[in-house]
N, C-alpha and C positions, 0 to 999 in steps of 0.2 A: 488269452490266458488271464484269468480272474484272479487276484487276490484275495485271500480269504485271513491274511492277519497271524498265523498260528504261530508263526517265526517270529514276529515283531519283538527289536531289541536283539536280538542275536545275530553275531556277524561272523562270515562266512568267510572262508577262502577255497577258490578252484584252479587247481593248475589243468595246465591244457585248456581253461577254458574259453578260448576266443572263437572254439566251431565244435561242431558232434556234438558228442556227449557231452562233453565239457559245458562248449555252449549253451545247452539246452537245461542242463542242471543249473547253470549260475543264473540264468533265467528264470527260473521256477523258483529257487529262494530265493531271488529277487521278488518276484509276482509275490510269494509267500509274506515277506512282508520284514524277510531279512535285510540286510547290508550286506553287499559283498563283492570283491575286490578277485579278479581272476591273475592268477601268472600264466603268460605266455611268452613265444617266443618271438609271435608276433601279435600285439593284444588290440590290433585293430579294430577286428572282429568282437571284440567286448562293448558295446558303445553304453550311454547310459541309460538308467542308473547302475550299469555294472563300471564299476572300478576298477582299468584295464594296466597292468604293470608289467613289464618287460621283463622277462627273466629267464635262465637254462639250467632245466633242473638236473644237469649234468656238471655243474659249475655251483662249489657249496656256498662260494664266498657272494654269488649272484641271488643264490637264494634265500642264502640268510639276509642279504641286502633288501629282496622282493618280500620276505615274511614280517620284517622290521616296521616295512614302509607299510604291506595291508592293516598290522596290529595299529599303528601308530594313525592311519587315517581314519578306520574305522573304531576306533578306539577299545581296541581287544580282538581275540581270537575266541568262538566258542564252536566252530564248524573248521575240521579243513577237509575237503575232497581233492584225494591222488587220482587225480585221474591221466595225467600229461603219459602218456606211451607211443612207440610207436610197431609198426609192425614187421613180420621178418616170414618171408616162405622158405621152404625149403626141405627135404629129409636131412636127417643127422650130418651126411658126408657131404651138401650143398651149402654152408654158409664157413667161410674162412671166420680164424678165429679174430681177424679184426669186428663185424660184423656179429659173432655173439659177444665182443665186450662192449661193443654199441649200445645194442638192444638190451641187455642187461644192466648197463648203465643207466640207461633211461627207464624202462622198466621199473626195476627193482632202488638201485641205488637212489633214483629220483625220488622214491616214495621214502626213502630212510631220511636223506638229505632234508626233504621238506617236512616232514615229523620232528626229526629232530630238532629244526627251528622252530618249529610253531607248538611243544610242547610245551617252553615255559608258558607261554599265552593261556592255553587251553587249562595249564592247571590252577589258572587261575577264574576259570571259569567255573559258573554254578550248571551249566551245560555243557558239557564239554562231548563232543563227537569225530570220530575220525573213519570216514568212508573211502575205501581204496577199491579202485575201478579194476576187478578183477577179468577172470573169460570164464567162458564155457569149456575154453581147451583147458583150463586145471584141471578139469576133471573129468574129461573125455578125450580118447584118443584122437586126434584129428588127422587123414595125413597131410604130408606138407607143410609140415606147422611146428618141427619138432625145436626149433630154438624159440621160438613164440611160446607155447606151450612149455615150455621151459622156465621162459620169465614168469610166466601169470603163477604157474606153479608156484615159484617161491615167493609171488603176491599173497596169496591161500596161505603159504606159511607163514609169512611174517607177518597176517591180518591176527591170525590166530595168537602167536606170539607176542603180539603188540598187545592184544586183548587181555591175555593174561598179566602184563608186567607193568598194566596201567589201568585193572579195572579198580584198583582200592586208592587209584588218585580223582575217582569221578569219572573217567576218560572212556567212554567206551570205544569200541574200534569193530566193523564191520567191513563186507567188501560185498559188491554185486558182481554178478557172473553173468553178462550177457551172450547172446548165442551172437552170432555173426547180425550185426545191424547195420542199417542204411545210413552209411556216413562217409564221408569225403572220402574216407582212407579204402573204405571199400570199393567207393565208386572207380578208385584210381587204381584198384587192384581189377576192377573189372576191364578198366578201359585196356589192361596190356595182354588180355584174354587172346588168343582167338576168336574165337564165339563169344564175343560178350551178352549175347542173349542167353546162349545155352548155359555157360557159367551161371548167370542171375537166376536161371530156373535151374539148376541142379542145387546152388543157395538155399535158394527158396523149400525146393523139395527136401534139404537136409533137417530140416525143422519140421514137427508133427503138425504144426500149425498153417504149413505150407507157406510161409511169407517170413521176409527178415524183421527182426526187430525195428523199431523206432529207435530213435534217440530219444524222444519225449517219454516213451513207455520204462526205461532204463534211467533216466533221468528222475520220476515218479518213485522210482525204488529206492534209488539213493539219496532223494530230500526225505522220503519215509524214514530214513536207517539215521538219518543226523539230527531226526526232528523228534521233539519231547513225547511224541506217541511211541518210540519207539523207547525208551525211557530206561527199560528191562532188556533192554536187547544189545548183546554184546559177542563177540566171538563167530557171527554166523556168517555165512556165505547165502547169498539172496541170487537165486540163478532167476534170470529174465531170458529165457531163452526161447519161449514154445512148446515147450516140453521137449528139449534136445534132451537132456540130461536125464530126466524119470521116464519116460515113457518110450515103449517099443509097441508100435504098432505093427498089422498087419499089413499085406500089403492093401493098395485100396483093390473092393473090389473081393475080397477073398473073404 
């Protein structure tokens, strides 16, 4: 992975990022020619030049702790990416309510938690961006997915709301939708399958493109949405999915 400079001087922050998405995004504004500092909960996985800091973005007093310490070593905030979630199967009547105040917690309240701390940073920046690690289930029925689908939904919401209550401080606010991608969390959702082949190829087949996402290709989107090309860009939802979301094909063949 090449650096080409275009970030250079602006510093970053990524929760969740010490693997997936995460990883792969603090990577690439890394390459890009940012500084940046990831939260996780185990940030091993961050090595350098990423700037790896311990923290639970379920725990405010931890976060505010971890946003203090990335402003404070990189010397400001002008990037944060929400990306830290985790995930949840199930229909409506399969998840006890311990279980959707988890995932909601993590989810949704992680992404307020950490906003909220890293706003003063951001408005003090002459770039200021905040990209929040949406799905494809906000905006597609998935089944088995209805407390999952749940959270990213009021990701969608509150990207949008965010967008409006902070575009006349500079701040724009974005989110990416990815379709089901190839990452730890999936693989571990594959490994408890039955069929963990048939599963991967019915994955696979649920996307027009016939293959899951990258984490590098979703990664690509969301350095796009924080990065000064994107300048004019505020309020959108950026689906990386294969054309899950637009497109209804026929079947093959037909």
């Amino acid at each position: 992975m090449t650096g080409t400079g275009e970030l250079t001087g602006l510093r970053a922050l990524v929760t969740g990022g010490a693997s997936g998405i995460g990883l792969a995004t603090a990577r690439l504004l890394a390459a890009r020619g940012a500084s940046v500092a990831v939260l996780d909960l185990d940030p091993a996985g961050a090595s350098a030049p990423l700037l790896g800091l311990k923290a639970d973005v379920t725990d405010d007093a931890s976060v505010r702790e971890g946003v203090e310490e990335a402003a404070r070593r990189l010397g400001g905030l002008d990037i944060l990416v929400n990306n830290a979630g985790i995930g949840a199967q199930g229909t409506v009547e399969d998840n006890p309510d311990h279980q959707w105040q988890r995932v909601l917690d993590v989810n949704v309240l992680g992404m307020v938690r950490t906003s909220r701390a890293a706003l003063p940073h951001l408005r003090a920046s002459s770039h200021a961006s905040i990209v929040n690690t949406c799905s494809i289930a906000a905006t597609a029925g998935l089944p088995q997915r209805a407390l999952y689908s749940a959270s990213k939904g009021a990701v969608l919401s509150l990207t949008l709301a965010m967008a409006a209550d902070h575009v006349r401080e500079g701040i724009r606010v974005n989110c990416v939708n990815p379709g089901t991608a190839d990452t730890p969390w999936v693989g571990r959702l594959l490994d408890t399958a039955d069929d963990p082949e048939a599963e991967r190829a019915a994955l696979n087949a649920r996307q027009p493109m016939g293959r899951l996402v990258s984490a590098d290709e979703v990664a690509a989107a969301i350095v796009y949405l924080a990065s000064p090309a994107a300048a004019s860009v505020t309020g959108t939802a950026l689906a990386v999915d294969g054309g899950m979301q637009g497109l209804r094909l026929r079947p093959a063949g037909s």
